[in-house]
N, C-alpha and C positions, 0 to 999 in steps of 0.2 A: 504494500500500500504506500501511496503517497505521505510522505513523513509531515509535510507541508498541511493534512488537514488534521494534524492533531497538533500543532505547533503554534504559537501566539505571536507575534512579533506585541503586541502589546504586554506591559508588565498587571493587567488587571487581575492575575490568581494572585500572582503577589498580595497586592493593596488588600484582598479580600483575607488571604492568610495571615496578614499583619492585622487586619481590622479584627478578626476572630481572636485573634493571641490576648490583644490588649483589650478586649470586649471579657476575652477569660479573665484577667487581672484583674480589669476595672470591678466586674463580677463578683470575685471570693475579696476586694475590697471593701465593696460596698456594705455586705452582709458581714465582713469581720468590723465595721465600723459601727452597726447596726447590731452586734453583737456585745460589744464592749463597751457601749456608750448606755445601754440598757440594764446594762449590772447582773443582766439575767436572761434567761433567754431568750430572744426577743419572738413578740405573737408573731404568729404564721401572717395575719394583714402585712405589717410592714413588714417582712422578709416577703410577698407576694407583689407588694406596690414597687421593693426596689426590682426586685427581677423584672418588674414587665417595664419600670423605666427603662432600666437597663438594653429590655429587646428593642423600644421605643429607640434609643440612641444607635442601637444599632442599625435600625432600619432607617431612618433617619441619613445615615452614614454610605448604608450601600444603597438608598435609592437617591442618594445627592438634593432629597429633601431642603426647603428654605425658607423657614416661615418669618415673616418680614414683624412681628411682634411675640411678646410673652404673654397675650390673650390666645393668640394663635395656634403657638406651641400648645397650650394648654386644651385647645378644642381638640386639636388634632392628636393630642395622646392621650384624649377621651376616648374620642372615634377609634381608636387605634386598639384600644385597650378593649372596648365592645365586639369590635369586629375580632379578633384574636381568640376572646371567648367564646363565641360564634360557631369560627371555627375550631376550637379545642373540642367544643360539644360537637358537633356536625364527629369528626373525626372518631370520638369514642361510641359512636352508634354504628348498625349495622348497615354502612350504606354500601352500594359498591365501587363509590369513589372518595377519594379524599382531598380535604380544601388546603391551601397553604397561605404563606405571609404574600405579595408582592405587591408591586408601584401604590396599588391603590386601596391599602388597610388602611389609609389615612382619612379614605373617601365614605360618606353616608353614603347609603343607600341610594338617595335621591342624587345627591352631587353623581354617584357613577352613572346612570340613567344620563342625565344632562351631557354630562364628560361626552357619551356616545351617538347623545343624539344632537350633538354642536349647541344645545344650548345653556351650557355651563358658565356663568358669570362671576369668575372668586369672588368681587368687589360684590355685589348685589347677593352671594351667600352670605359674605359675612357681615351684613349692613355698614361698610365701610361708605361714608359721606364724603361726598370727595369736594374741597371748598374751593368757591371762585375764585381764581387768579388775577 
């Protein structure tokens, strides 16, 4: 076989093996921080809210995600955090397929519907008023 179709000239397994390593780090950081700062051991909630930050920042990371405020961020790893559950539920039932994370866990329901049907507006989703110049 052609060696050329299994071969990258871009470094992107890189960037993703480097984002993985230090997403592990960040990881057993987080919850040794959450551990020690607690005196005891910390509830399953906060050791559940850091981990799903945590996948949040990583998807974030590999889908080169940019949310332009800290309302924003916060919608969106709502959204993120619902749809994730979603699909953890969907996965543990008996279907014969299975869902996963991509581009758009960030998206309702309705924003993906729009996204598809061209009439998706970020500005006009998130009541952004935009002032005369």
């Amino acid at each position: 076989m052609d060696r050329d179709l299994f071969v990258s000239d871009n470094h992107s397994g890189y960037k993703k093996a480097a984002v993985a390593i230090v997403t592990l780090f960040g990881l057993v950081g987080v919850v040794a921080v959450i551990a020690l700062s607690s005196g005891s051991q910390p509830d399953f909630a906060s050791q559940q809210l850091a981990l799903e930050h945590q996948d949040f920042r990583v998807f974030v990371s590999t889908y080169d995600k940019n949310y332009e405020t800290e309302e924003e961020f916060s919608l969106r790893f709502n959204i993120y955090r619902e749809n994730a559950a979603l699909i953890r539920a969907h996965n543990r039932s008996q279907s014969n397929y299975k869902l996963g994370i991509n581009h758009f866990a960030d998206f309702t329901q309705e924003e993906f519907e729009m996204f598809y049907t061209g009439t998706y507006n970020k500005k006009e989703h998130l009541n952004i008023v935009e002032l005369p110049t």
